[in-house]
N, C-alpha and C positions, 0 to 999 in steps of 0.2 A: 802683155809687154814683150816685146822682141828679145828673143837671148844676145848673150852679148856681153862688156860693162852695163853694169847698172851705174846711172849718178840719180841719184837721191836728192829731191831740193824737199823742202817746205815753207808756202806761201804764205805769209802775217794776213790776214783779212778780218781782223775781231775785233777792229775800232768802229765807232759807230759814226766817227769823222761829224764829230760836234761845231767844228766850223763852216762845213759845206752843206749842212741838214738844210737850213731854207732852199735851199737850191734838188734836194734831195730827200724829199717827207717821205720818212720810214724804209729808204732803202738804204742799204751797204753804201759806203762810199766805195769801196773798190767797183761795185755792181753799176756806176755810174756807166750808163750808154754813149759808148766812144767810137767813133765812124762804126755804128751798126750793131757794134758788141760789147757788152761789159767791159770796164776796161781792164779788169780781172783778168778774163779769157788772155787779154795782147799779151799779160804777163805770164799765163801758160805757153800762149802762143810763141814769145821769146825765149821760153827754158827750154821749150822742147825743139827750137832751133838750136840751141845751144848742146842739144845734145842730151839734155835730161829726160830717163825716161820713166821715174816712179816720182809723181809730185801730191804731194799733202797740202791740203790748205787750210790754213788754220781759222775756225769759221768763230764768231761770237755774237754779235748784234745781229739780230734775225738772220739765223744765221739760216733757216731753213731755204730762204730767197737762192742765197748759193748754193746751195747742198741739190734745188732741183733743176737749177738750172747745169750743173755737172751731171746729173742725171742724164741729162740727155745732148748733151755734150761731147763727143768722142776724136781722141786722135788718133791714127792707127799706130800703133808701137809704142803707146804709153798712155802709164795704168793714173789715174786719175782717184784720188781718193777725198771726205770732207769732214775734218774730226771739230769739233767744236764743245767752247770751253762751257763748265755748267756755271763758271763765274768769271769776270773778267782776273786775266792773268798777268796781264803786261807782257812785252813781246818776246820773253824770255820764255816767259812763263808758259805762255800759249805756244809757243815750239817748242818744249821739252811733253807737253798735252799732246800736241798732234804726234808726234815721235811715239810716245807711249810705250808698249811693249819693246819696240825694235828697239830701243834704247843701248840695247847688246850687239849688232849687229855691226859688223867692221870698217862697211863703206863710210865715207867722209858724207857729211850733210850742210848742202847748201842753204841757206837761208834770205830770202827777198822778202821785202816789204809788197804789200797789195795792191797800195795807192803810187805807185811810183814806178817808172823804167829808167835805166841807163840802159844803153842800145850798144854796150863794146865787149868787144870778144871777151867771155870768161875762164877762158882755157889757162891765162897768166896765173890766177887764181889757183887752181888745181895744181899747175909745176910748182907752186911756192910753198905748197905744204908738205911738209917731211918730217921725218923725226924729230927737227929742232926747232920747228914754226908750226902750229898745232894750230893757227887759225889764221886766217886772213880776212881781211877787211878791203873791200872796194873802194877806192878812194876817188872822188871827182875832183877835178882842179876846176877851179871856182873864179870868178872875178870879184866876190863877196860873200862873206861867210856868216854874217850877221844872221842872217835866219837861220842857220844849219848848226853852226858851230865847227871849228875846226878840228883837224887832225894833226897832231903835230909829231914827228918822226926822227929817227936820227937820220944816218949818211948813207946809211944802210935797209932804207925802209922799213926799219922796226917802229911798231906803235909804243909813243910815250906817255902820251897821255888823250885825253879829250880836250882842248880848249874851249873857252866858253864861247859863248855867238859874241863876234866882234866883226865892224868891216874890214873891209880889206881885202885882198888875195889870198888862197891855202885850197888844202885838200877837205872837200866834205864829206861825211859820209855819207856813203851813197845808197846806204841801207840793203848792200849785198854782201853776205857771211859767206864763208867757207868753215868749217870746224871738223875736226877729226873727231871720228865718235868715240872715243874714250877720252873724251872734254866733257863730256856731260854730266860726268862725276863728277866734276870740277864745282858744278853751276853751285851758287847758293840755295839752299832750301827754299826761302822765305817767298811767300806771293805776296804781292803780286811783283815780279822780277823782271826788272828790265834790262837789255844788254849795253843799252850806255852807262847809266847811271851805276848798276847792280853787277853785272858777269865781267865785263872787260875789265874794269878796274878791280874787280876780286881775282882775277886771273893774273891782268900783270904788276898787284903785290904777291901774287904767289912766286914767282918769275918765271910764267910761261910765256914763251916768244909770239909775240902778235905782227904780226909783217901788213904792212899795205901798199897794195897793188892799185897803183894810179891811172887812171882814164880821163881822156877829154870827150868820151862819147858824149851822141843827145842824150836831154834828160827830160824825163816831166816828170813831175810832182801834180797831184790834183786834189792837195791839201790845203786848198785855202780858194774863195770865191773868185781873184782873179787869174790862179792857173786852172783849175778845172774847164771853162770853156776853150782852151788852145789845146787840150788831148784829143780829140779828133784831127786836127790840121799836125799834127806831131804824128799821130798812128800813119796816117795817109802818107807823109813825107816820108816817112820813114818804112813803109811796105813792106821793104824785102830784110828786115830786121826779122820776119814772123813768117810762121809755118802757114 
């Protein structure tokens, strides 16, 4: 890894994407092949445009399929690592697993889902965490929230709450964290932990400040039969998003 700042992320990849299986018998849904490469890989390939250079992926359903395809995998200037869970953890769960020991360690930890890109600059993110806002959330502006669920905010970009899936217009999550690492003490115990359901809302009844950082970047999701085939024509349009 290049000396330097270090930025830290850690990728979710430990679903077994029970909706997309027919379409993908026995592999990762992230490991789906998207113009030429996993579509995993685009989402190294976008962190480490962004600047991150120590990334973790959080591995679970055959997880070995990812593990040797990072084997031989390499970007120059950033160290690539693939910790995977001995049970499923929920997405909490399985980023406080990947993290493991470092847990003590001071740098702030990004967190990206697998199956998913938003393509917009993540540097808003990074200036919005400080002393008084210990985590951020990526927020997409949506023309319909019903699948995602919304974010609802004050005047100030603080997180209020999670709204439930309704249509309409709002901010989705866009399933990219920021968290200062002495949030990790925060997380609840209990597994399997999720950060909608479980962390965020144990957080701000704690009254820690949750801020989100809103984007109209591209987006794909390849969580369901009919976006999975438009992630190639997304990677491609979108080229110079990736190292």
């Amino acid at each position: 890894m290049s000396s330097g700042l270090r930025r830290k992320a850690v990728i979710l990849a430990g679903g077994q994407g029970s909706r997309v299986q027919r379409l993908l018998p026995g592999i990762p849904k992230p490991m789906a092949l998207t113009a030429g490469r996993p579509f995993l890989e685009w989402v190294v390939r976008f962190l480490g445009k962004q600047g991150f250079n120590d990334i973790t992926i959080s591995t679970g359903f055959r997880s070995e399929i990812i593990a040797a395809h990072f084997s031989q995998v390499q970007f120059a200037g950033i160290d690539i690592r693939c910790e995977s869970e001995l049970e499923p953890c929920g997405t909490a769960g399985g980023f406080v697993n990947a993290v493991g020991s470092r847990a003590s360690e001071t740098d702030p930890w990004l967190v990206s889902n697998g199956d998913s890109l938003v393509l917009g600059d993540l540097k808003p993110m990074l200036d919005l965490l400080d002393s008084e806002t210990q985590a951020v959330i990526l927020g997409l502006h949506a023309e319909d929230c019903s699948r995602f669920g919304a974010l609802k905010t004050d005047s100030q970009g603080t997180l209020l709450e999670f709204s439930e899936k309704r249509p309409g217009r709002g901010l989705i999550n866009a399933g990219i964290y920021l968290l200062a690492a002495g949030l990790l003490r925060q997380f609840p115990s209990a597994r399997p932990l999720s950060f909608e359901t479980d962390v965020f809302p144990s957080l701000l009844a704690a009254g820690i400040r949750i801020a989100v950082s809103p984007t109209s970047a591209p987006f794909m999701d390849i969580g369901t039969e009919g976006t999975l085939p438009l992630a190639g024509q997304f990677v491609t349009t979108n080229r110079g998003h990736f190292l």
